[in-house]
C-alpha positions as CSV (number, residue, x, y, z in Angstrom):
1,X,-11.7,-15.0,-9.5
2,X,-9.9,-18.2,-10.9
3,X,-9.2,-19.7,-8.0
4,X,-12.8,-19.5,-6.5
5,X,-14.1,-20.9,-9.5
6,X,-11.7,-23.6,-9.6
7,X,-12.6,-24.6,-5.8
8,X,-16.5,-24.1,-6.1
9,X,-15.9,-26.7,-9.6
10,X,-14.3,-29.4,-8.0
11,X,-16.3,-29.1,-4.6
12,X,-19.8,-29.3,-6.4
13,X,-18.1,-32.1,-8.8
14,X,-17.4,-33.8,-5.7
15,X,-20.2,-33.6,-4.8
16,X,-21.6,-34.7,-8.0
17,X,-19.7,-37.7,-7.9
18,X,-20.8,-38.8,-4.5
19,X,-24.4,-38.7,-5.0
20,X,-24.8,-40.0,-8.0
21,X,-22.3,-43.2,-7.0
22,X,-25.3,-43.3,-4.0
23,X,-28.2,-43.4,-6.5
24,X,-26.6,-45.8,-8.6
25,X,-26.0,-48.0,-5.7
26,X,-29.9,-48.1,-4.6
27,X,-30.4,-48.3,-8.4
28,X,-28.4,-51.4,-8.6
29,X,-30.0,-52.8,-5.4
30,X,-33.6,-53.0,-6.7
31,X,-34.5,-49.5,-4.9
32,X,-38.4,-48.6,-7.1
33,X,-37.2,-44.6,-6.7
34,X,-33.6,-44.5,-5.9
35,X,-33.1,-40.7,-6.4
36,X,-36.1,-39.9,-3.9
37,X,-33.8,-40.6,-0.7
38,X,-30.9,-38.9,-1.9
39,X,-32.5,-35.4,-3.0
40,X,-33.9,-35.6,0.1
41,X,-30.4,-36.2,1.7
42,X,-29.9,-33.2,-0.2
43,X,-32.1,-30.7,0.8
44,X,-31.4,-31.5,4.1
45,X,-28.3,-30.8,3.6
46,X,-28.5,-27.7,2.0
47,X,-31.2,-26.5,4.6
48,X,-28.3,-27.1,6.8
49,X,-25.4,-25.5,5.3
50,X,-27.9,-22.2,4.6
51,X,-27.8,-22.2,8.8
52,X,-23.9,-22.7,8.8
53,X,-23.6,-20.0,5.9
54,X,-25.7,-17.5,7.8
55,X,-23.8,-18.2,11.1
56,X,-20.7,-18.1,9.2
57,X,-21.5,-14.5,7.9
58,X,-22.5,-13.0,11.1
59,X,-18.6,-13.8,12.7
60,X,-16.1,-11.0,13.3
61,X,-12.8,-11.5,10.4
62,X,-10.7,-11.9,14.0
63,X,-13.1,-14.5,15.5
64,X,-10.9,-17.3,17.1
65,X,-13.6,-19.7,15.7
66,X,-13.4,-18.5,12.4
67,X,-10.0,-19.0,11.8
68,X,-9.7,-22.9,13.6
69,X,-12.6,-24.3,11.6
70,X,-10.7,-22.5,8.4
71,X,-7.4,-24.1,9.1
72,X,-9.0,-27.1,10.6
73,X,-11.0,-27.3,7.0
74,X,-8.1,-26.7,5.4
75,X,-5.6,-29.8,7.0
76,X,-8.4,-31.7,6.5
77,X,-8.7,-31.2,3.1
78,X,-5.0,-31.6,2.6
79,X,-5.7,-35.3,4.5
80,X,-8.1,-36.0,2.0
81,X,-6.2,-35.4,-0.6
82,X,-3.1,-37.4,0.0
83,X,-5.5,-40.4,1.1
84,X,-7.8,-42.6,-0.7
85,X,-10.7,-40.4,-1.1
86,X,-9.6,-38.1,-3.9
87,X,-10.1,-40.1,-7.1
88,X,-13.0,-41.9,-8.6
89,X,-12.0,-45.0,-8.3
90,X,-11.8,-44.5,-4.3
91,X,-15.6,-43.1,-4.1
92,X,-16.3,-45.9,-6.3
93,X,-14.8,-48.3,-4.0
94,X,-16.2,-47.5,-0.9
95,X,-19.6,-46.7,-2.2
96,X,-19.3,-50.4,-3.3
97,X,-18.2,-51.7,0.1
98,X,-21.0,-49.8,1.7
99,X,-23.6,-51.1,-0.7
100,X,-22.6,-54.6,0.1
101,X,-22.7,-53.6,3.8
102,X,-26.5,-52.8,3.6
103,X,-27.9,-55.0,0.8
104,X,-31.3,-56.1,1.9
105,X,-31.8,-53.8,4.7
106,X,-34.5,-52.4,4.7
107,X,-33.2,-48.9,6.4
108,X,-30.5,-48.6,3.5
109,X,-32.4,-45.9,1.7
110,X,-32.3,-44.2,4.8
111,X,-28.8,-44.7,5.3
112,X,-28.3,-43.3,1.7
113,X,-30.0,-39.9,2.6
114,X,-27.5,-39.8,5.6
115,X,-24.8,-40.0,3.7
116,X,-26.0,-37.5,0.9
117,X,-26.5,-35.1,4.2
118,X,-23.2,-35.3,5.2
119,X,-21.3,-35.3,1.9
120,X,-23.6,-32.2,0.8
121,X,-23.0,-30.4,4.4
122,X,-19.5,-31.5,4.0
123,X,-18.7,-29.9,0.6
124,X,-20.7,-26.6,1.2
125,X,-18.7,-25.9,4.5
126,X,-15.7,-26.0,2.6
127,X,-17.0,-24.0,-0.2
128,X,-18.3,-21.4,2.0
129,X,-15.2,-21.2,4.5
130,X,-12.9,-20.6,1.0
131,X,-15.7,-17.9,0.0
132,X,-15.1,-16.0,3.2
133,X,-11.9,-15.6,3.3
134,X,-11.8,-14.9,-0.5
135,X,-13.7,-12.2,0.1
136,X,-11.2,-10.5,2.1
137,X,-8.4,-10.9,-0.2
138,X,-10.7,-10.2,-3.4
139,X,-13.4,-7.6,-4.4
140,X,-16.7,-8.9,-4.0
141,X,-17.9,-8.7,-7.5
142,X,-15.2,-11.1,-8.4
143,X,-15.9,-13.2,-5.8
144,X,-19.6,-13.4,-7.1
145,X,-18.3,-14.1,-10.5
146,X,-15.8,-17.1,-9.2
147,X,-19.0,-18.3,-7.8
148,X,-21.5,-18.1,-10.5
149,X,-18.9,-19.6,-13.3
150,X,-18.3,-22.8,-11.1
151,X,-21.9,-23.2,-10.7
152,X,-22.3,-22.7,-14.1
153,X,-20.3,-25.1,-14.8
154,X,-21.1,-28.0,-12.4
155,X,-24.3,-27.7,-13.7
156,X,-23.1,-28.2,-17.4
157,X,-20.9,-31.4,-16.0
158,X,-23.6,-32.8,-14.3
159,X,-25.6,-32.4,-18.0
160,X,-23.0,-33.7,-19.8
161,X,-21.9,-36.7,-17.1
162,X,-23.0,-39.9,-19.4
163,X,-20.9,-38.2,-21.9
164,X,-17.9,-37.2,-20.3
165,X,-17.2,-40.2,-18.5
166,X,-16.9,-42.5,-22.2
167,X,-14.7,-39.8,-23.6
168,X,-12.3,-38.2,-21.0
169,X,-10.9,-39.7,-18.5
170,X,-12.5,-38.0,-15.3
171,X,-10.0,-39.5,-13.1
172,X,-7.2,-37.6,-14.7
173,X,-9.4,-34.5,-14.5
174,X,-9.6,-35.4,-10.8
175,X,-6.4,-35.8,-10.2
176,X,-5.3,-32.6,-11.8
177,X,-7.7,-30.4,-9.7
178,X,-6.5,-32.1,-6.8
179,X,-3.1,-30.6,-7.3
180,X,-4.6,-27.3,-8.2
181,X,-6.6,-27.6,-4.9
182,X,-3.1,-28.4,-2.7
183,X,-2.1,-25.3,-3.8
184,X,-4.8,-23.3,-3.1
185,X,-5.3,-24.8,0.4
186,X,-1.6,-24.3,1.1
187,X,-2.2,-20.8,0.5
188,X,-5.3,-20.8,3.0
189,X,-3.2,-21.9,5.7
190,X,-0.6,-19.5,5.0
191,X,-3.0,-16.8,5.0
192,X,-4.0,-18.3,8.5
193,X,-2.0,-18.2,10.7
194,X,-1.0,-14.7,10.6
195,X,-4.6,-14.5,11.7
196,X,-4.2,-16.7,14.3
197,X,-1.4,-15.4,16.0
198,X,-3.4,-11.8,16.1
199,X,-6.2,-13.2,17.2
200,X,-7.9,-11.2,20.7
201,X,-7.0,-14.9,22.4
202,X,-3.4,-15.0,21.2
203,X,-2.6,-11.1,20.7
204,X,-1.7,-10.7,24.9
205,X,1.0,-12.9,24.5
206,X,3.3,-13.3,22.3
207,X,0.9,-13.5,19.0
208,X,1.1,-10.2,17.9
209,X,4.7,-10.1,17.6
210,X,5.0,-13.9,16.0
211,X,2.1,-12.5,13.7
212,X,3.9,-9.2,12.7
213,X,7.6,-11.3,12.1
214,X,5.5,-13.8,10.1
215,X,3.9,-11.3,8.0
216,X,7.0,-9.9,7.7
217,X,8.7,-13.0,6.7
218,X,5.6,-13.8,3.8
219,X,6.1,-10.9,2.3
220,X,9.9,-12.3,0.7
221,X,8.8,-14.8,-2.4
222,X,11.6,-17.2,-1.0
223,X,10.0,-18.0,2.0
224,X,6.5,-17.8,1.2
225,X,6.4,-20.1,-1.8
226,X,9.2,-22.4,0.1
227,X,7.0,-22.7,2.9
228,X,4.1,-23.5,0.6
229,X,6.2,-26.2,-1.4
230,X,6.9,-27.6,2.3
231,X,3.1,-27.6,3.1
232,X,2.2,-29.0,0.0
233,X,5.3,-31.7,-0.3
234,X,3.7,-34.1,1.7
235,X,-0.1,-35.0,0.2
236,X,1.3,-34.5,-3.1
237,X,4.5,-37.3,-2.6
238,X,1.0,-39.3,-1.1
239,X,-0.5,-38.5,-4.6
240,X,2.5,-39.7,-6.9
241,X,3.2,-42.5,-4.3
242,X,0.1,-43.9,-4.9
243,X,-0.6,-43.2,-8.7
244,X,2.9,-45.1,-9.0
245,X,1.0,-47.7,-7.1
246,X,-2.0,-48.1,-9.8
247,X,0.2,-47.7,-12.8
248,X,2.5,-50.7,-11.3
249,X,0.0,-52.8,-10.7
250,X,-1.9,-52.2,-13.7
């Protein structure tokens, strides 16, 4: 249950983050109603992410489909990670540079709803690809619960924002559930590929028996956690690469 309340938290404080850098950047270019093209951005969507969610739940466990868009989620969030767009300071900064970009025009509002589309589709894809394959490896109640808690609490953080941000330092709180996330996604992709290789596409060839040798080979702590240091090795050198970066320079 932990870890899908830890991943629905940081995905809907994400996503938190990103929208209200948007409205503060319409705010801060003279926009009358700055919030009205960013809920709107985020209906949409939502709207959207119901139809992926409801797709998503119709698709077999072995679907072929199923499991590339969950790996392919899952390296991409491992990319994210290790780049420039896990901290604060990095949504900051480009939501800046964007601002800049479009001062004066007049379609910026609408570019602003785009962007709240995409960062809102964005985050519930993730969220929704973790819950289904939580679900297998979890009972559903506690799935439900993982769910509700981070809810619960995104909802309190987005309260308690103003408040938060003058007394804890919301980057370091960042930067510590990005670690917690590696982790989690290295696990994903461990989980994976086993499902890949004994997928109905793979199975005729030699996927069932890679899949059965690399169950096998997960099931001995040694390997599996090795493999998941390896996996997780590289964003997180990219993390402490660049913090050493900041702290240098500052």
């Amino acid at each position: 249950m932990f870890d899908v309340f830890a991943v629905t938290l940081r995905e809907l404080a994400e996503l938190l983050l990103v929208l209200g850098t948007l409205v503060g950047c319409l705010r801060a270019a003279g926009r009358r109603r700055p919030a009205g093209p960013v809920a709107a951005g985020l209906g949409a969507g939502l709207a959207c992410a119901a139809a992926f969610g409801g797709w998503l739940y119709r698709q077999p466990a072995d679907s072929l489909v199923l499991i590339l868009l969950t790996m392919g989620m899952a390296l991409g969030m491992l990319l994210t990670i290790g780049t420039l767009l896990f901290t604060i300071r990095d949504i900051r900064r480009r939501a800046d540079a964007w601002a800049s970009a479009w001062q004066g025009r007049p379609a910026m509002a609408w570019a602003a709803g785009g962007l709240a589309l995409l960062a809102t589709l964005r985050e519930s894809a993730e969220l929704l690809l973790y819950l289904r394959m939580a679900a297998r490896a979890h009972p559903q109640d506690a799935v439900a619960w993982g769910l509700a808690l981070g809810v619960l609490a995104a909802a309190c953080l987005a309260l308690a924002w103003r408040s938060l941000r003058t007394r804890v330092s919301l980057g370091l709180v960042f930067r510590i559930s990005a670690l917690l996330l590696t982790l989690l996604t290295v696990e994903m992709l461990l989980e994976c590929l086993p499902d890949l290789l004994r997928s109905p596409a793979l199975a005729d060839g030699p996927g069932a028996g890679l899949a059965a040798w690399l169950d096998e080979l997960l099931t001995s702590s040694l390997w599996y956690y090795g493999l998941g240091a390896a996996l997780a090795a590289l964003p997180l050198l990219a993390m402490l690469r660049r913090w050493w970066g900041e702290s240098s320079r500052g």
